[in-house]
C-alpha positions as CSV (number, residue, x, y, z in Angstrom):
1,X,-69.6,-121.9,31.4
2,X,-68.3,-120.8,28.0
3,X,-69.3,-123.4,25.6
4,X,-67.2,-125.4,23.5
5,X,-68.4,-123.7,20.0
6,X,-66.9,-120.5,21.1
7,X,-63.2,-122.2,21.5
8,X,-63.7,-123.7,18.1
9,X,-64.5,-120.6,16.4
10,X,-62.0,-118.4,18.1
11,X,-59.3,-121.6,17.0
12,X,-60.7,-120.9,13.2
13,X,-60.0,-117.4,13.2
14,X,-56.6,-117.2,14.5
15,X,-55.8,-120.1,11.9
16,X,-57.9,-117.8,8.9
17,X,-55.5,-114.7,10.1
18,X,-52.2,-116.3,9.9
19,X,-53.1,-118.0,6.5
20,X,-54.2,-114.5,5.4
21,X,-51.4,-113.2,7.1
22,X,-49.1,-115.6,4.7
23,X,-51.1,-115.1,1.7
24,X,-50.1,-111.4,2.4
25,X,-46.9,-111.7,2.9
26,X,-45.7,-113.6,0.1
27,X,-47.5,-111.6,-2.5
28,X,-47.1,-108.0,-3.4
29,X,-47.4,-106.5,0.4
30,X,-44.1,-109.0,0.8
31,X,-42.4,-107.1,-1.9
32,X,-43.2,-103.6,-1.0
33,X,-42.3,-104.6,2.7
34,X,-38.8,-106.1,1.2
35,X,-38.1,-102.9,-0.5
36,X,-38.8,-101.0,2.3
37,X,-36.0,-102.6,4.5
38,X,-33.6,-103.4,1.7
39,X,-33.9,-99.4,1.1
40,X,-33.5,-98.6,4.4
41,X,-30.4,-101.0,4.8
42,X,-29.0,-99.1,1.8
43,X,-29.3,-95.4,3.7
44,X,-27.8,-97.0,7.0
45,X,-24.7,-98.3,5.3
46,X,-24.4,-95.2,3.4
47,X,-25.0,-92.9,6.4
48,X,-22.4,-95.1,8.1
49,X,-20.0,-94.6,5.8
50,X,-20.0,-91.1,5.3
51,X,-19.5,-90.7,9.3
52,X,-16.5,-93.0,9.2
53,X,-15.2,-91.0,6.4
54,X,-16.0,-88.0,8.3
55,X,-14.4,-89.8,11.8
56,X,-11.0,-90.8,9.4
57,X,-10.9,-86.8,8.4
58,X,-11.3,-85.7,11.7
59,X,-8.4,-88.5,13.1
60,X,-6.1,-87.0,10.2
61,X,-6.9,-83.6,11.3
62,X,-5.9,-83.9,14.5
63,X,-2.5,-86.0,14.0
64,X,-1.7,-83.0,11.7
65,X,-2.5,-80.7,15.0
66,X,-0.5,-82.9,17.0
67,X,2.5,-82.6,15.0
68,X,2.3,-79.2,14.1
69,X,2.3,-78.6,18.2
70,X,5.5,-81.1,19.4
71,X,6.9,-78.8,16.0
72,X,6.5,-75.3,17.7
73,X,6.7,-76.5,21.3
74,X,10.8,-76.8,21.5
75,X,10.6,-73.1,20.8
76,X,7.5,-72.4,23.2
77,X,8.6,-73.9,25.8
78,X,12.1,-73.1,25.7
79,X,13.4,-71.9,29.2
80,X,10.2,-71.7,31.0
81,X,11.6,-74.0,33.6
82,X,15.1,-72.7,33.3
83,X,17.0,-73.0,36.8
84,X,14.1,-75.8,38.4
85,X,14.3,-78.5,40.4
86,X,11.4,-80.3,39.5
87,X,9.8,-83.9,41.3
88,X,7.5,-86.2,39.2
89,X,4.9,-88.0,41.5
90,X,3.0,-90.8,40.4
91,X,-0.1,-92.3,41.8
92,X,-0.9,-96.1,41.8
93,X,-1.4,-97.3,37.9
94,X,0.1,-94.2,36.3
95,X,0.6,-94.7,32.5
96,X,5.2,-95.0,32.4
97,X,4.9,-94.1,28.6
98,X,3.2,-90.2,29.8
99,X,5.3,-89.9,32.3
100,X,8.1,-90.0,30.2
101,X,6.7,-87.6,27.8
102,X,6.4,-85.5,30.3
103,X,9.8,-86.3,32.0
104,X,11.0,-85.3,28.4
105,X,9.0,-82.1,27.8
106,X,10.1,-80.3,31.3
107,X,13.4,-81.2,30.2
108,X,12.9,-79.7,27.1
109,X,11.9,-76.5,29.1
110,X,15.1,-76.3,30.8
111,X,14.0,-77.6,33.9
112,X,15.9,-80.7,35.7
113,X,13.3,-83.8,36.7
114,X,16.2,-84.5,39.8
115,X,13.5,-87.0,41.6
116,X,10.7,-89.0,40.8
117,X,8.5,-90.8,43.4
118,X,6.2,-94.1,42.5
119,X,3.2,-94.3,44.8
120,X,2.0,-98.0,45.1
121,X,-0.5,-100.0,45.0
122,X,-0.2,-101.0,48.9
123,X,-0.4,-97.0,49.2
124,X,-4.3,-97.2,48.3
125,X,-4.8,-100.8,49.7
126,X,-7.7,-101.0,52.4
127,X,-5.4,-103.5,54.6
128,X,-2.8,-101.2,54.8
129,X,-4.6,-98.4,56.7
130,X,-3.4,-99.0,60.2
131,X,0.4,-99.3,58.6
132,X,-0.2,-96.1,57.3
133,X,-1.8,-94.5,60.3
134,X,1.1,-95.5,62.5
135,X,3.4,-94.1,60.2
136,X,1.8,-90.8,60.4
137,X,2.1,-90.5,64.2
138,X,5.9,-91.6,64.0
139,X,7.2,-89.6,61.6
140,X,5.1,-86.2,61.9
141,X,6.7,-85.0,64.8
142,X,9.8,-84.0,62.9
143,X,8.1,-82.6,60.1
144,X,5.8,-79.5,59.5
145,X,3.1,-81.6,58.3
146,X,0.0,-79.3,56.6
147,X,-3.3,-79.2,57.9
148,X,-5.1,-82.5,56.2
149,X,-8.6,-81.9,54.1
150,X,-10.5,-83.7,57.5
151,X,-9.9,-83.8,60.9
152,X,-6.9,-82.5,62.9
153,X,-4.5,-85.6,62.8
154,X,-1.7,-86.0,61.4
155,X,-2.4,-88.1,57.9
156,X,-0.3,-90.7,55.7
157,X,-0.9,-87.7,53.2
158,X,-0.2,-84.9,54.8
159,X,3.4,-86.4,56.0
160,X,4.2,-87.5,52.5
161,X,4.1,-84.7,51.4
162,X,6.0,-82.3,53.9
163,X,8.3,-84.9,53.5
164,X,8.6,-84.8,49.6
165,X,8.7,-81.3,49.6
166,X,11.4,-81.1,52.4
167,X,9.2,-78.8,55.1
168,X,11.1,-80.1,58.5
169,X,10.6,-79.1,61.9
170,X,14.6,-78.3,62.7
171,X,15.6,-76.9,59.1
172,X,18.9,-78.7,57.8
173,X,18.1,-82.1,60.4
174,X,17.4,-84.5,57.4
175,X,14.0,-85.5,58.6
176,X,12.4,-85.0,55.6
177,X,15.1,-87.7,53.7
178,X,14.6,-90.0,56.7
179,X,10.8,-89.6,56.8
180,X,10.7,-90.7,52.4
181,X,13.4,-93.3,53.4
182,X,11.1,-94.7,55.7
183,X,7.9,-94.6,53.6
184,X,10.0,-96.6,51.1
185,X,10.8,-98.9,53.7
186,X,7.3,-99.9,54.3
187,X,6.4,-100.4,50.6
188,X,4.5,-98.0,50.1
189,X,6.8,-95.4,47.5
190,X,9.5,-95.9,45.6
191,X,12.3,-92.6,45.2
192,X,14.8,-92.5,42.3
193,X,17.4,-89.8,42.2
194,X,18.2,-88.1,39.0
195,X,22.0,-89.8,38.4
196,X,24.0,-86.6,39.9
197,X,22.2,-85.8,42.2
198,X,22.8,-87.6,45.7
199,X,20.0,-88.8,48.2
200,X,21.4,-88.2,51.1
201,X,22.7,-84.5,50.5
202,X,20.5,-83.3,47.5
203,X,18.0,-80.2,48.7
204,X,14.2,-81.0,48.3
205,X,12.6,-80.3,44.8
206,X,11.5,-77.1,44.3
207,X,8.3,-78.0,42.1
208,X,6.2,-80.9,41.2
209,X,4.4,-82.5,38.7
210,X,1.5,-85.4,40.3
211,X,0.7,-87.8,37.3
212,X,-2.9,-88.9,38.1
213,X,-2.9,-93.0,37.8
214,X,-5.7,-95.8,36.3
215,X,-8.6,-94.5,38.8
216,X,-12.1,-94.1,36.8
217,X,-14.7,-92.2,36.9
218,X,-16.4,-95.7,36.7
219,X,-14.6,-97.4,39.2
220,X,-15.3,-94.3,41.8
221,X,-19.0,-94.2,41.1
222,X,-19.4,-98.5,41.8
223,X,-16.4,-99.9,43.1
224,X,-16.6,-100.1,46.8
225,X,-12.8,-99.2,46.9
226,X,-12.8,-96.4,44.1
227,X,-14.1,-93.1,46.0
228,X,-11.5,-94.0,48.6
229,X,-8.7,-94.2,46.7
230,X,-9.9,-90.9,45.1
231,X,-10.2,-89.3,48.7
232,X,-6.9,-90.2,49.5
233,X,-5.5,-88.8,46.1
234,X,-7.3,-85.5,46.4
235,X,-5.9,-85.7,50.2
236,X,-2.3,-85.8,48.8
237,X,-2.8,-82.8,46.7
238,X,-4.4,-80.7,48.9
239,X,-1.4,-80.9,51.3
240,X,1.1,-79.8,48.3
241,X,-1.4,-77.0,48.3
242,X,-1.7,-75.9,51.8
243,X,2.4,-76.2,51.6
244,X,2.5,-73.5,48.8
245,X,4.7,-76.0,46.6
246,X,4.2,-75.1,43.2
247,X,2.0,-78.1,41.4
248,X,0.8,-79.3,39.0
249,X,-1.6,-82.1,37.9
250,X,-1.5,-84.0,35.1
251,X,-4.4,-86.1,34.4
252,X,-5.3,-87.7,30.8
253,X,-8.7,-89.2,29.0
254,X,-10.1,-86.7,27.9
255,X,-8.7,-86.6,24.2
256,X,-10.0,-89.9,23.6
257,X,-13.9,-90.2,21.6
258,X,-16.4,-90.5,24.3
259,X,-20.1,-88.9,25.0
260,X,-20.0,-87.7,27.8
261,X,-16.9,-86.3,28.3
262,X,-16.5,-86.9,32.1
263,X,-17.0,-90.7,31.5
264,X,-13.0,-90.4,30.2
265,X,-11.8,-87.9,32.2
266,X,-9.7,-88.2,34.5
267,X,-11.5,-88.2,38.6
268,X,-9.0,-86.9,40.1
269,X,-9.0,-84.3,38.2
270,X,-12.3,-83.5,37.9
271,X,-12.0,-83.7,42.0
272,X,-9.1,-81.1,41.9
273,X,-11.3,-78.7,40.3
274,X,-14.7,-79.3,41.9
275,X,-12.8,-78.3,45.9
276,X,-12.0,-74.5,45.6
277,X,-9.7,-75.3,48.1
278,X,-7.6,-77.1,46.0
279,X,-8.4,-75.6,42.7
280,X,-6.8,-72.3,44.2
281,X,-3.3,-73.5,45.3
282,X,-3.1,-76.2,42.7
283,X,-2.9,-76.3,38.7
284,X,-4.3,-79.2,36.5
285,X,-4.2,-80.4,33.1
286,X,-6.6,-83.2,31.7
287,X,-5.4,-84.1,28.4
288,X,-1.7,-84.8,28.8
289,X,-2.1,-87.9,26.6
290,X,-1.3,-85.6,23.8
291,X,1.1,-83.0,22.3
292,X,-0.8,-79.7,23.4
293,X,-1.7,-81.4,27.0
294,X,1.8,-81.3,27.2
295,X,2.7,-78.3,26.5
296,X,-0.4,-77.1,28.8
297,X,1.4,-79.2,31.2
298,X,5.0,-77.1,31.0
299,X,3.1,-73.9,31.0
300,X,0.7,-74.3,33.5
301,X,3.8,-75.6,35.8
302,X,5.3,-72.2,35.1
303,X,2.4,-70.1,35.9
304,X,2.1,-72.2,39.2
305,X,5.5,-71.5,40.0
306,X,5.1,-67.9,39.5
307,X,2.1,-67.8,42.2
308,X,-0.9,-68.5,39.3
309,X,-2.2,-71.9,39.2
310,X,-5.3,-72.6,36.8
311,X,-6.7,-75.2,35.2
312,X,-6.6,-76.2,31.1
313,X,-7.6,-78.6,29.0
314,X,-10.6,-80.7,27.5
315,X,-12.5,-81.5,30.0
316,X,-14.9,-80.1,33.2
317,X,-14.4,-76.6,34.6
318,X,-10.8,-75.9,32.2
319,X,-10.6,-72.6,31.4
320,X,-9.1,-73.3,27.8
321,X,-7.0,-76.0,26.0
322,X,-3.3,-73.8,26.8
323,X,-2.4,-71.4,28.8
324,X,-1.3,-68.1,27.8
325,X,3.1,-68.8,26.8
326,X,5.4,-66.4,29.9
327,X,8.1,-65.0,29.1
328,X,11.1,-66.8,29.2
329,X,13.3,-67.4,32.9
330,X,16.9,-66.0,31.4
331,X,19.0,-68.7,30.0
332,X,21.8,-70.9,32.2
333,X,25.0,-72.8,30.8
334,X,24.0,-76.5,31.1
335,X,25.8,-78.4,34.0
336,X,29.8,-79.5,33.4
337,X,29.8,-76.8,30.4
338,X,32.5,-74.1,32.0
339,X,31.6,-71.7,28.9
340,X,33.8,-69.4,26.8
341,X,36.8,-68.4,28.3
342,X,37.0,-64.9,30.4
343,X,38.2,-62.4,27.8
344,X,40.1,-60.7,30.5
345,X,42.5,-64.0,31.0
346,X,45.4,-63.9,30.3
347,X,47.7,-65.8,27.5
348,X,49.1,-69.0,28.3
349,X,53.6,-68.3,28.4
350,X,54.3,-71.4,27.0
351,X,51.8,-70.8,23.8
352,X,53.7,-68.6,20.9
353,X,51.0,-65.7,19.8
354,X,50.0,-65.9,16.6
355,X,50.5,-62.4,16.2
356,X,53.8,-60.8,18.1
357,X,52.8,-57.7,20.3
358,X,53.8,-53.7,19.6
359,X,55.7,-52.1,21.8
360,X,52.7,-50.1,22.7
361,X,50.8,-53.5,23.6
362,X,53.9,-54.9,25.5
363,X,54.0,-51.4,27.7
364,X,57.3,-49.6,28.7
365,X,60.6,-51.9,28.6
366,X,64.0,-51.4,30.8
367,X,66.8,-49.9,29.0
368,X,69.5,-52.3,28.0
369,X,72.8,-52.2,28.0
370,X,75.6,-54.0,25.9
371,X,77.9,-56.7,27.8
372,X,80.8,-58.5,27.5
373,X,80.3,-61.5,26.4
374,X,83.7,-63.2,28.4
375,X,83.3,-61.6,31.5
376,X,79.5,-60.8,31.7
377,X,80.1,-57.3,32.9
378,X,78.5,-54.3,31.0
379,X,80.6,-52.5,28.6
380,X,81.6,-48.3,28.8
């Protein structure tokens, strides 16, 4: 049994420590100790504000590279899309403010955004599944439906798209406007028509642009419902694929500050890229948030429509920040503009010329002969 001295010994010298401990502390190690941090302080606040000045100049320089690109981009861009009938899809939470920077910038390329389609939220929502299953079976009969990532059935997916991108079983039957009429019906998208162009007798778009919606790389990785939704996402695109539509995805993050990269990135993008499946039939930007993402966006649209998708921007597996610039599709005269006049037409009767015609001009005339005035007949 440990005796009771021991305790009151071991008591003594913790009590002897901490008052030399004080004694310490208050005299000159104190000082040197407070020196030390208050020095140390001092470095941290300067090192902290050289990297904000350093994060400021860095901001400034890339507003200036912003603006110098929505400068040059007009001209760039200019007919690229010339003679296009393009669709804007977006899935569930897509940002409205870059869609209609985008909506804009295809314009700007001479192409026409005639439709856009709004997936929503009950398109991703777990209690809709059987609603969208039974769809499926009903309308893909009258569609040519692609072959879906999984499986051999007909999917919510695959139909959608067949029936955005017009692909019917008896060409010229309307399925493919009753089969979007009827996905609208059930809640799950929402069509707009561009103002002259008519629902029920406009041809399908000829190329699309897929905005990628609020889905995070966070949200895929722990929400129960995130890798889902991405599935059925990367499902979607892979049928514009296998349908040879020309597309485009146009994801954003990536041009916002963050370490790692991929934690702002945009999934489905990052999914587009990681399937060589998809990443062969199906373009993609990441950084459409910002002037040169959109640009990327216009170009790589072009390139897919001429039979070379790739892949461009910030983030994973991009092959660069821009594609390489096409040349231009030949110019058309905007619709309702009839143009100059032929310069084979000829002059309005009831206009005087400004300048009378030669004989030569006017050609070979009738003789004349003199009349009298009384009787009308022509006189000897």
């Amino acid at each position: 049994m440990i005796d009771f001295r021991y305790h009151l010994v071991s008591l003594v010298a913790v009590f002897m420590a901490l008052a030399v401990g004080i004694v310490l502390g208050a005299g000159p190690l104190g000082q040197e100790i407070s020196s030390t941090l208050e020095a140390q302080v001092r470095d941290l606040r300067e090192e902290r504000n050289d990297l904000r000045a350093q994060l400021d100049q860095a901001q400034a320089r890339e507003e200036l590279k912003n603006d110098v690109i929505a400068i040059v981009t007009p001209t760039v861009s200019r007919n690229q899309l010339t003679g296009h009938r393009v669709a804007v899809v977006t899935l569930p939470g897509a940002d409205r403010n870059i869609v209609g920077q985008v909506q804009d910038q295809i314009a700007t390329a001479g192409g026409r955004v005639v439709q856009t389609a709004r997936l929503d939220e009950a398109w991703s929502d777990p209690e809709s599944a059987a609603t969208r299953h039974e769809a499926a079976a009903e309308l893909a009969p009258t569609l040519t439906d692609p072959e879906p990532r999984e499986g051999a059935e007909p999917t919510a997916e695959t139909v959608l798209a067949a029936a955005l991108t017009g692909e019917e079983v008896v060409a010229g039957s309307g399925a493919w406007r009753t089969a979007t009429d009827r996905l609208v019906e059930l809640g799950f998208l929402d069509v707009n028509w561009a103002d002259d162009e008519a629902g029920l007798t406009a041809d399908p778009p000829d190329s699309f642009v897929i905005v990628t919606g609020d889905l995070t790389t966070e949200q895929v990785e722990e929400d129960e419902a995130g890798n889902p939704q991405l599935q059925q996402s990367l499902d979607l695109i892979a049928a514009f694929g296998v349908l040879g539509a020309p597309t485009l995805v146009a994801g954003y993050g990536t041009e916002s500050y963050s370490d790692p990269v991929q934690a702002a990135e945009s999934p489905v993008v990052r999914g587009v890229r990681a399937e060589s499946a998809i990443a062969e039939t199906v373009s993609s930007v990441d950084h459409v948030e910002g002037a040169a993402g959109q640009l990327a966006a216009v170009l790589g649209l072009r390139w897919a429509i001429d039979g070379q998708p790739g892949h461009w921007g910030l983030g994973t597996d991009a092959v660069g920040p821009l594609p390489t610039v096409p040349e231009p599709l030949p110019e058309e005269t905007e619709p309702g503009d009839p143009g100059p006049p032929l310069p084979t037409e000829e002059p309005d009767p009831t206009e005087p010329l400004e300048t009378p015609p030669t004989d030569d001009e006017l050609g070979p005339v009738a003789p004349t002969t003199d009349t009298d005035s009384s009787t009308g007949e022509p006189t000897p």
